[in-house]
C-alpha positions as CSV (number, residue, x, y, z in Angstrom):
1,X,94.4,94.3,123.9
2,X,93.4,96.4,121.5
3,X,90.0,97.2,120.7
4,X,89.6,99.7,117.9
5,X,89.9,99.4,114.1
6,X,92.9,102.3,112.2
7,X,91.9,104.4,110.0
8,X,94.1,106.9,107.6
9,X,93.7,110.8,107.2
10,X,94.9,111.1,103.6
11,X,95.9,114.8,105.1
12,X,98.9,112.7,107.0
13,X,100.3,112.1,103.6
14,X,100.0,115.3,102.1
15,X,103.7,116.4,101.9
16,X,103.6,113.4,99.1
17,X,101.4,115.1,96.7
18,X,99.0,112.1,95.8
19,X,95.9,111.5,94.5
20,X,92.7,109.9,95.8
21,X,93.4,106.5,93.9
22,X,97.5,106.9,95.6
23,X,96.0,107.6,98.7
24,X,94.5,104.5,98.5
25,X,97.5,102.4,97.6
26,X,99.2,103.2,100.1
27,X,96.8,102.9,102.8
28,X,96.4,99.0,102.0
29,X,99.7,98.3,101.6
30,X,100.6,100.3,104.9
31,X,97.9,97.5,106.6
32,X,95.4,100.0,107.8
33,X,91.4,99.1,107.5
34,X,90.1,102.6,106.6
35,X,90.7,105.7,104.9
36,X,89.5,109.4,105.2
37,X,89.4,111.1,102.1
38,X,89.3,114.8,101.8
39,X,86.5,115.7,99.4
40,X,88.9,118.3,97.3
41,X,90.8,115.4,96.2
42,X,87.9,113.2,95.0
43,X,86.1,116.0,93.1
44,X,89.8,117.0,91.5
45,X,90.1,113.3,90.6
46,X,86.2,113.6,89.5
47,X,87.0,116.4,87.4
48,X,89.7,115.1,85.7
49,X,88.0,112.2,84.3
50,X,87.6,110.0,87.5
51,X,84.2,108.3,88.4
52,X,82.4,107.6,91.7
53,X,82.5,104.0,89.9
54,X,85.7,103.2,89.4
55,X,86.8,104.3,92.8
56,X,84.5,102.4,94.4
57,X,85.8,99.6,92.1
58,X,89.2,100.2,93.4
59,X,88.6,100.6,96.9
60,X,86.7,97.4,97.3
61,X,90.0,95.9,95.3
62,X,92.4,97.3,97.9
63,X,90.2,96.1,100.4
64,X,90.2,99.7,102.4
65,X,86.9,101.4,103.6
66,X,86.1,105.1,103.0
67,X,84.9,105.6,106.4
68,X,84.6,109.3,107.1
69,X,85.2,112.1,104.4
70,X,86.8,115.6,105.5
71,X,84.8,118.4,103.8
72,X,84.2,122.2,104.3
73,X,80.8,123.7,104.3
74,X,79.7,126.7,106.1
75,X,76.4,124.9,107.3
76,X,76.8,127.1,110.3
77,X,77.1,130.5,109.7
78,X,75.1,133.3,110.7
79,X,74.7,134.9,106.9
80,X,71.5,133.1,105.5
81,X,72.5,133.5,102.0
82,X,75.9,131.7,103.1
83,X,74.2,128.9,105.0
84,X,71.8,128.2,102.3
85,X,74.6,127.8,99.5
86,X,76.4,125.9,101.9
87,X,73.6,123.3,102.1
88,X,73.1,123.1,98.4
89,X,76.9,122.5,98.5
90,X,76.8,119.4,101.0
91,X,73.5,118.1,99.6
92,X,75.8,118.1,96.5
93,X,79.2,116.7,98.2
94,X,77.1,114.1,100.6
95,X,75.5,112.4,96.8
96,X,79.3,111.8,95.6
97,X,80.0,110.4,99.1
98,X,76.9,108.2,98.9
99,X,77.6,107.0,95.5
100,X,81.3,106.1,97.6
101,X,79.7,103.9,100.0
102,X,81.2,106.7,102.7
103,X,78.9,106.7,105.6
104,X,79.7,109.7,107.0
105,X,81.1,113.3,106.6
106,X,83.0,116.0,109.0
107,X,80.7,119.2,110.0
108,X,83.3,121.2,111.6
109,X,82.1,125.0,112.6
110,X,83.4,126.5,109.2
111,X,82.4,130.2,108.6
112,X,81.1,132.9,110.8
113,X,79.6,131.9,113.6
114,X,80.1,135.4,115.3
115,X,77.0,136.1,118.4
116,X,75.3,132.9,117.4
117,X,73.8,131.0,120.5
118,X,74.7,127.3,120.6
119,X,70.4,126.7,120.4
120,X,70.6,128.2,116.7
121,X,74.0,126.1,116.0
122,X,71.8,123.5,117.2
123,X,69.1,124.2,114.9
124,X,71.7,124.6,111.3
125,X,73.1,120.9,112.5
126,X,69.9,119.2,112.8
127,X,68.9,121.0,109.4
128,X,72.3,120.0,108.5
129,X,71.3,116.5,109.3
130,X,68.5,116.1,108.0
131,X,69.6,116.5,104.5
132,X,72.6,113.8,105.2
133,X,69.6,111.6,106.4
134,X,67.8,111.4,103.4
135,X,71.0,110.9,101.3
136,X,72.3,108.3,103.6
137,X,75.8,110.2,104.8
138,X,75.9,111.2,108.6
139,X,77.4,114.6,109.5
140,X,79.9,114.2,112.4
141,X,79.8,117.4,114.6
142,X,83.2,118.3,115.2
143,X,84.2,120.7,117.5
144,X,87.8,122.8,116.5
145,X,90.0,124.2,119.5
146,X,90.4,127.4,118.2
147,X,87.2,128.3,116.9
148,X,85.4,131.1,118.5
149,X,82.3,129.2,118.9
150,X,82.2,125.1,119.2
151,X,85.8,124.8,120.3
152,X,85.4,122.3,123.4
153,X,84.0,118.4,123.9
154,X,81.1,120.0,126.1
155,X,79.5,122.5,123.5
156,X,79.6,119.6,121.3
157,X,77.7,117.4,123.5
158,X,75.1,120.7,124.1
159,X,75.0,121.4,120.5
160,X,73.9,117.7,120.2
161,X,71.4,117.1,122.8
162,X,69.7,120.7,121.8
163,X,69.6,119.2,118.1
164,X,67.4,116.7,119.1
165,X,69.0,115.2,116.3
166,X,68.2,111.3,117.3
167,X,71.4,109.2,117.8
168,X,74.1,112.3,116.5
169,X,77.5,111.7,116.8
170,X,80.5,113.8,117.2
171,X,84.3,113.6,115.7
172,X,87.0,113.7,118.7
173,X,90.1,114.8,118.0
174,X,92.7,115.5,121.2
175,X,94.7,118.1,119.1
176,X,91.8,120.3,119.4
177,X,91.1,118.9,122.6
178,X,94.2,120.2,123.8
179,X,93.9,123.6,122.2
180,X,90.2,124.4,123.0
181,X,91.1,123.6,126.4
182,X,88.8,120.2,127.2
183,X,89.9,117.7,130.0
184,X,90.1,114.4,129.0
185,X,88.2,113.3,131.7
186,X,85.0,114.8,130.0
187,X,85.6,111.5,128.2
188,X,84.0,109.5,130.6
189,X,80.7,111.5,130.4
190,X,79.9,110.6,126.7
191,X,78.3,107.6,125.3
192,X,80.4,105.4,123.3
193,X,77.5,105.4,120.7
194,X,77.3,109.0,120.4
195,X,81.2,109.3,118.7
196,X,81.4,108.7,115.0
197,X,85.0,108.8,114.5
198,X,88.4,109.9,116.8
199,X,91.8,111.7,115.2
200,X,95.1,110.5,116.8
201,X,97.4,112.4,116.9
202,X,100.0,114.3,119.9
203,X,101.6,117.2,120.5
204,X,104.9,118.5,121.9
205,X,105.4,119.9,125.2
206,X,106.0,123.5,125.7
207,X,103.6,124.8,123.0
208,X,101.3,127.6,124.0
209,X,97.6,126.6,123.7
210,X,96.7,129.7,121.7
211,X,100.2,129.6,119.3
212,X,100.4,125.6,118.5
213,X,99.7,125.0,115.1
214,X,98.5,122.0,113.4
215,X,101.7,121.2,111.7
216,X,103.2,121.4,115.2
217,X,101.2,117.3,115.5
218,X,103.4,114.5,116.1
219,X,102.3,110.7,115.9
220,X,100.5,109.2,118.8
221,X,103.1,108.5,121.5
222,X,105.5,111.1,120.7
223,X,104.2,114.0,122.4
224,X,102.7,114.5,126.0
225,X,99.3,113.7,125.6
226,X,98.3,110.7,128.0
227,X,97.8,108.0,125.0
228,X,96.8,104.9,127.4
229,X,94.8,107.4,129.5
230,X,93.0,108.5,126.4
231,X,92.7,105.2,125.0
232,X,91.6,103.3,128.1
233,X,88.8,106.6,128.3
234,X,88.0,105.5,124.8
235,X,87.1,101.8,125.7
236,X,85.8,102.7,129.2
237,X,82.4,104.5,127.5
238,X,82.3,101.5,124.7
239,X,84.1,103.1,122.0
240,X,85.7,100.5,119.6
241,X,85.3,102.5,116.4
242,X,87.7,103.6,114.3
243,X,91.4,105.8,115.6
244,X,92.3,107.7,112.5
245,X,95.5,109.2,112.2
246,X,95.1,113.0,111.2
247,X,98.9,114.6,111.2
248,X,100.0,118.3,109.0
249,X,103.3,117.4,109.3
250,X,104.9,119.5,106.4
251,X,108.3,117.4,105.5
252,X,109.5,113.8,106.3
253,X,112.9,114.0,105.3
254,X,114.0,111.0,103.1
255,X,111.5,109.0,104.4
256,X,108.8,107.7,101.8
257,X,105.1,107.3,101.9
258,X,104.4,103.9,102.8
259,X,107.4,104.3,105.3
260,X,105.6,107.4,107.0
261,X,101.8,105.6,106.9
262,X,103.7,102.2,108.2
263,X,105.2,104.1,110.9
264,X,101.8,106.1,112.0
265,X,100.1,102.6,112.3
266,X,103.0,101.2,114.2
267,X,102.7,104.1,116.6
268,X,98.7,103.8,117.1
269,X,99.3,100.1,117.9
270,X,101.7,101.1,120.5
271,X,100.4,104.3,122.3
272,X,96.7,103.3,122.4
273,X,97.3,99.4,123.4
274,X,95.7,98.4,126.2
C-alpha cells in the first residue's frame, strides 16, 4: 500500500542547471504528480520574458501540479523595518504564486529571530497568514533544525496553536528533524490535517547533528532514518498528502536528469511503502 501522492523539489535537480519550464519537463516525464518550484527560478524566468500565463499553460500540458513553492522572506524577524519589507515582499511573491494556481508557500524562520518569544513568532505567522489568506496562497510553517529559534516539530506545533491561525499547517521535513533533534514519535501527536506538505529525504550514519550539512542528504532508503517507521507515522495520524523529494546533492556523476528524478521516485515508492 501506498497512500500518499510524490511530489519533486526542483532543488533535487539543481546540479543540472535548469529552468522553471525544464524543471517541469522532467518532472512529468520522471512520472511524479507534483512539483515544488523555488520562487527565484520563476521570477528569473519572469524576468526574462516568461509569463505567469504561459506556465500555467505548460504545467496544465505536462499534467504536473505546482503544489508548494520554496521562498525566503524574513516574515519573522525581530527588526520591524525588516519584517515589514518582508511582508510587502510575500504579498508580492504569494500574487505570482496565485496567478500559478500554487496553493501554498514555505515560511521557514528566515532572518533574525534572536530573544524573540515563540508568542510573538506566533503573532508575525498569523500576520503572515493573513495576508496569504486574502490572496489565496497558504504559508506552511516550517521549522529548520539548525535555526536558533523554530528548529523542532514541537515549537512548530506551539507556534501554531498560539497563532490561533484556524486550520495552519506545517512543512515536515526529517532532515531537519534529525538535526533539530525531534523524535519521530512526536509524529503521532499531530493531526494529519494540520501538515501541508513532507520532504523525503535520509541521511548517512555517523554525521554529527550539529556538522551534517544539507548536501550530506541521500534519497529515501539510503541512509538510517527509519523510512517505514516514518511512513507508517505518516498514515497513522491520516496523512496521505504529498512526500516531496527535497535533496542538495551537489554532483551525480554521469548520471542525467531524468535518470536522477526516476531514481528519487523509485526510491520513495520503495522506502515509504506500506
Amino acid at each position: 500500500m501506498f497512500p500518499f501522492r510524490i511530489a519533486l523539489n526542483s532543488s533535487t535537480l539543481r546540479p543540472f542547471n535548469l529552468n522553471v519550464v525544464e524543471q517541469l519537463k522532467i518532472t512529468s516525464e520522471a512520472g511524479y504528480e507534483g512539483i515544488e518550484l523555488w520562487m527565484a527560478d520563476i521570477m528569473s524566468y519572469i524576468e526574462n520574458g516568461g509569463s505567469t500565463r504561459a506556465l500555467t499553460e505548460y504545467m496544465n500540458d505536462v499534467g504536473i501540479s505546482f503544489v508548494n513553492a520554496i521562498a525566503f522572506f524574513r516574515w519573522s524577524d525581530r527588526d520591524g523595518i525588516q519584517r515589514e519589507a518582508a511582508l510587502h515582499q510575500a504579498r508580492k511573491e504569494m500574487e505570482i504564486l496565485a496567478d500559478l494556481g500554487c496553493p501554498a508557500v514555505a515560511a521557514p524562520p528566515f532572518g533574525d529571530l534572536e530573544g524573540l518569544s515563540f508568542r510573538t513568532i506566533s503573532e508575525y505567522f498569523a500576520q503572515l497568514y493573513e495576508i496569504g489568506c486574502v490572496i489565496g496562497v497558504e504559508p506552511y510553517l516550517e521549522f529548520w533544525g539548525k535555526a536558533t529559534h523554530l528548529s523542532r516539530i514541537s515549537e512548530a506545533m506551539l507556534v501554531l496553536m498560539e497563532s490561533g491561525v484556524p486550520n495552519g499547517k506545517m512543512l515536515i521535513d526529517p532532515f531537519h528533524m534529525y538535526t533539530g533533534g525531534s523524535s519521530l514519535d512526536q509524529l503521532a501527536y499531530i493531526n494529519g490535517a494540520s501538515v501541508g506538505i513532507v520532504h523525503v529525504n535520509d541521511y548517512p550514519d555517523g554525521f554529527n547533528r550539529k556538522t551534517i550539512m544539507d548536501k550530506d542528504r541521500l534519497f529515501p532508503g539510503e541512509g538510517v532514518l527509519p523510512s517505514k517507521k516514518f511512513a507508517q507515522l505518516l498514515n497513522g495520524i491520516g496523512y496521505s498528502g504529498f512526500l516531496s523529494l527535497e535533496l542538495f546533492i551537489e554532483h551525480f556523476g554521469d548520471q542525467s536528469a531524468l535518470e536522477v528524478a526516476q531514481y528519487g521516485l523509485n526510491q520513495i515508492k520503495t522506502a515509504y511503502a506500506l
